[in-house]
C-alpha positions in Angstrom: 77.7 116.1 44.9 76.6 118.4 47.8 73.8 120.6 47.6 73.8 124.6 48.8 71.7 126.5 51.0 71.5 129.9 50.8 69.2 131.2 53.6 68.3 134.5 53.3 66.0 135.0 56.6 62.7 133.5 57.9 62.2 130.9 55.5 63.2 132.3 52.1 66.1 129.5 50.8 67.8 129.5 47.8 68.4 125.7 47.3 71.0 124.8 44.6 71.1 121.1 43.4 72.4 120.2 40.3 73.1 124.1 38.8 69.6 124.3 39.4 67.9 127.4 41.5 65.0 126.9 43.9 63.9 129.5 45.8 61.5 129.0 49.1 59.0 131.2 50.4 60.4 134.8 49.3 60.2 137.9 51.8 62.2 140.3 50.9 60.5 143.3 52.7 62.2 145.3 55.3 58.6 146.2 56.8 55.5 144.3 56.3 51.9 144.8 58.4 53.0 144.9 61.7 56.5 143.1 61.3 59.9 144.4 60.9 63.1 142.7 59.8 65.3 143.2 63.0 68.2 140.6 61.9 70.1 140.8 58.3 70.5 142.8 55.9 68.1 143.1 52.6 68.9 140.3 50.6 70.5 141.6 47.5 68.9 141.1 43.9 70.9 137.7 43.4 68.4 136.1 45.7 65.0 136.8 43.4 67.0 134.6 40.7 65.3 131.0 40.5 64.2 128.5 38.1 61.4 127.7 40.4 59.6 129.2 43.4 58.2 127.3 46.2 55.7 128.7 47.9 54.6 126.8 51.2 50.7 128.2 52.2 48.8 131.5 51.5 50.4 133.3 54.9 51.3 136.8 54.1 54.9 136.3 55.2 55.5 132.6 52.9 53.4 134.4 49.7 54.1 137.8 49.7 53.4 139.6 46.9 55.7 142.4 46.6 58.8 139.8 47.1 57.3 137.8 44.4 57.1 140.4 41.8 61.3 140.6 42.3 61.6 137.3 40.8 63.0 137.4 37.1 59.9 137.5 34.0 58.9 134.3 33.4 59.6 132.1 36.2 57.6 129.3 37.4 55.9 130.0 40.6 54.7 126.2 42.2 51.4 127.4 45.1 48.8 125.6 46.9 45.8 124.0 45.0 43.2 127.1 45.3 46.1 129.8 45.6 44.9 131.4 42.8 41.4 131.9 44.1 42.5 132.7 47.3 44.4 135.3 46.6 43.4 137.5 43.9 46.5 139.6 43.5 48.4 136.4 42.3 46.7 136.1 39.3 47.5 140.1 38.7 50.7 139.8 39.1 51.0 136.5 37.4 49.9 138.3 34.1 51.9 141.3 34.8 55.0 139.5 35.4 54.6 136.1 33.0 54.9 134.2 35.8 54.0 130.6 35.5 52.0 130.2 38.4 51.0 126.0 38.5 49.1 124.7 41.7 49.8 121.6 43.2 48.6 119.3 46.4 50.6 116.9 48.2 51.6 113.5 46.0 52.1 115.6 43.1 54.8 116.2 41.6 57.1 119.0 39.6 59.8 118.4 36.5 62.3 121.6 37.0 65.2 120.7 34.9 68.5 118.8 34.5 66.9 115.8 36.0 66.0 118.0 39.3 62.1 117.5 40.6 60.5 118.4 43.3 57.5 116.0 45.0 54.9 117.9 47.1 54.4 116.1 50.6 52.0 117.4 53.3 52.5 119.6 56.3 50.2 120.3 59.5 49.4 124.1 59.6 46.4 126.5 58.7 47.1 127.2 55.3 44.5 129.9 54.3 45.0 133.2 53.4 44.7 135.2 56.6 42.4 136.3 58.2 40.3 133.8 57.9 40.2 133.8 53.9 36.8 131.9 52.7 39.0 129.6 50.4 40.8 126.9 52.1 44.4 125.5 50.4 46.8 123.1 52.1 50.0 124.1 53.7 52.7 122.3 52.0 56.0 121.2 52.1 58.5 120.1 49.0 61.2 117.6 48.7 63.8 118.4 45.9 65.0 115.7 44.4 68.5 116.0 42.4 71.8 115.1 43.5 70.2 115.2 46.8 67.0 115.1 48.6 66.5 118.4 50.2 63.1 118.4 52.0 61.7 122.0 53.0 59.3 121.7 55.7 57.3 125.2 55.2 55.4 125.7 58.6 54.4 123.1 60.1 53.3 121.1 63.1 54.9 117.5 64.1 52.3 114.7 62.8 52.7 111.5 63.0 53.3 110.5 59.4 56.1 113.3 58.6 59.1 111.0 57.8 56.7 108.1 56.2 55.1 110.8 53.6 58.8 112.8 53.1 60.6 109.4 53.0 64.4 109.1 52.7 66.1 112.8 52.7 69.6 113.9 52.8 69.0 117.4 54.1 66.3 118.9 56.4 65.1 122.7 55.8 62.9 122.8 59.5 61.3 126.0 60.8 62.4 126.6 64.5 60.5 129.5 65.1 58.3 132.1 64.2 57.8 135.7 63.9 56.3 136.4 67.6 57.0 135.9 71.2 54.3 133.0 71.4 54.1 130.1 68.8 50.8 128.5 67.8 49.5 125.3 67.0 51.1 123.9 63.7 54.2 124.8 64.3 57.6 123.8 65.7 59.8 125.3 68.3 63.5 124.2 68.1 62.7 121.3 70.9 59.9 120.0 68.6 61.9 120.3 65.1 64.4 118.3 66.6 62.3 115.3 67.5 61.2 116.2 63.8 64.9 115.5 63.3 65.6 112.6 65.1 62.4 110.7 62.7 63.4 111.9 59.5 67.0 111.1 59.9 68.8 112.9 57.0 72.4 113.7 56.9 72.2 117.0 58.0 69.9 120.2 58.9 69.1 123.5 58.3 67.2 125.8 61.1 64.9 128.4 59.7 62.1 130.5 59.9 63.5 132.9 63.0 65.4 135.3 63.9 64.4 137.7 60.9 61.2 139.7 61.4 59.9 141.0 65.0 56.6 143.1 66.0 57.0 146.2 66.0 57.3 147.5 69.5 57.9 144.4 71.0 61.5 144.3 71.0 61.7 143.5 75.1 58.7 141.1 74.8 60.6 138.0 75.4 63.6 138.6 72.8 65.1 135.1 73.8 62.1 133.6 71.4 63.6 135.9 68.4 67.4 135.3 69.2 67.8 131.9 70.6 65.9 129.0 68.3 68.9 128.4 66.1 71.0 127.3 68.8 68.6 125.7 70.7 68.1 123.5 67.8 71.6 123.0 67.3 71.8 121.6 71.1 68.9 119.7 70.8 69.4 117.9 68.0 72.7 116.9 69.5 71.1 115.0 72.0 67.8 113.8 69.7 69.5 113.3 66.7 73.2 113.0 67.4 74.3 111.5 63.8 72.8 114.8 61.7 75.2 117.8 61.1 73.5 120.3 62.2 74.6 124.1 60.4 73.3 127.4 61.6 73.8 129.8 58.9 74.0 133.7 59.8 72.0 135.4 56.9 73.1 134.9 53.6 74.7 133.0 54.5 75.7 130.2 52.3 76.3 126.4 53.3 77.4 123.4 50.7 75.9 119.9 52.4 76.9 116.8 51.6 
C-alpha cells in the first residue's frame, strides 16, 4: 500500500498512511515576523484537517500559533517535552480549541489509529523557543509507522546516529533548506540531506523546508538559496543515493510513494 505526501510549503506535510491524517509542522501564514511566503499559494482549509499534529521544536515557523488554531476542535497536538511551559500561548489555545496537546521526548511513542503510530526519534537542532527562551525542549523528529515508515526529519543537523535511532524507513521527509540566504548549524543543505540519504536508505524521498517563506526585502540576496535546494537535492541524491526515488513536489502538491 503506498503512502501520500501532501506538502504544503516549508515543512508543513500532510502524511496519509492507512486513511489516517498526519499533519507536520503547520504554517499557514502568508506573513509572519519578518518572513513572507514568496512561493505557493495559501494552502486551502483541507490542509488544517488531521488526526494528529506533529510538531518538530518550539521555532516560531514549526509551532506557530495562529496555523495551529486552524486545525479542527479536538485534535491531538503531539510537542516537545516542556512545550507547554515554553510557550505560554499553547496552553491558551489548547483550552480554547480542545486541543489535545501530549508531550513527548525521543523513544516515546504515539497510538493514532487504525493500527498507525508514530515513534519519536531525535534530531540535532536548537530546539527552544526563540529568542533564547529560558526553557529548553528537544528538537524532534517522528517516524510513522503504518503501511509504511514515513520518517519526518523536522530541522535538523547530520549526526552520527541518524539512521541507527530512525532505523529501517520506507520514505524520507528531509529539510533541504531554510528560510534565509545563510543556513546555520543544525541544519541540512540539499548536499548534506543527501548524505543523510545515502545512510538511511529508504525507498524514496521527499525535499522540504524551502522554497516557501523569504525575508522581506531580501529578494536579490542570493535567491539561488530560496529557488534551487529541491533540485539540488534531487541531483545529489542521484549520485549519493542512486537507489532512492527521489520526488520534488510543487506546492500542494500531492505524491503517492510506494
Amino acid at each position: 500500500m503506498a503512502v501520500e505526501i501532501t506538502w504544503w510549503g516549508h515543512a508543513t506535510c500532510t502524511v496519509r498512511d492507512s486513511g489516517v491524517r498526519l499533519l507536520t509542522d503547520p504554517l499557514f501564514a502568508r506573513r509572519f515576523a519578518h518572513l513572507r511566503r514568496r512561493r505557493g499559494a495559501l494552502p486551502p482549509p483541507e490542509a488544517a484537517r488531521a488526526d494528529m499534529v506533529l510538531v518538530s521544536h518550539l521555532h516560531s515557523d514549526h509551532l506557530h500559533l495562529p496555523s495551529l488554531a486552524r486545525v479542527p476542535r479536538g485534535t491531538r497536538v503531539v510537542v516537545p517535552h516542556g512545550a507547554r511551559r515554553a510557550v505560554p500561548g499553547l496552553e491558551r489555545l489548547a483550552e480554547l480549541r480542545d486541543l489535545v496537546v501530549a508531550e513527548v521526548a525521543p523513544g516515546d511513542e504515539v497510538a493514532v489509529r487504525d493500527g498507525v503510530r508514530v515513534r519519536v526519534v531525535s534530531a540535532r537542532h536548537d530546539g527552544r523557543r526563540l529568542p533564547f527562551g529560558p526553557h529548553r525542549s528537544p528538537a524532534l523528529g517522528y517516524v510513522v509507522e503504518g503501511a509504511s515508515r514515513t520518517y519526518f526529519a523536522g530541522d535538523t543537523g547530520l549526526f552520527d546516529t541518524m539512521a541507527e535511532e530512525v532505523g529501517p524507513v520506507d520514505v524520507a521527509l528531509l529539510p533541504v533548506g531554510g528560510w534565509g540566504p545563510y543556513l546555520g548549524p543544525g541544519h541540512l543543505d540539499a548536499e548534506r540531506a543527501a548524505r543523510a540519504l545515502a545512510e538511511l536508505a529508504p525507498a524514496a524521498a521527499v525535499p522540504v523546508h524551502y522554497g516557501t517563506y523569504w525575508p522581506i526585502g531580501m529578494d536579490a540576496v542570493r535567491p539561488h538559496e530560496f529557488h534551487a535546494p529541491g533540485e539540488e537535492f534531487a541531483r545529489h541524491a542521484l549520485r549519493l543515493a542512486p537507489k532512492v526515488t527521489v520526488r520534488v513536489p510543487a506546492h500542494g502538491e500531492r505524491v503517492r510513494l510506494p
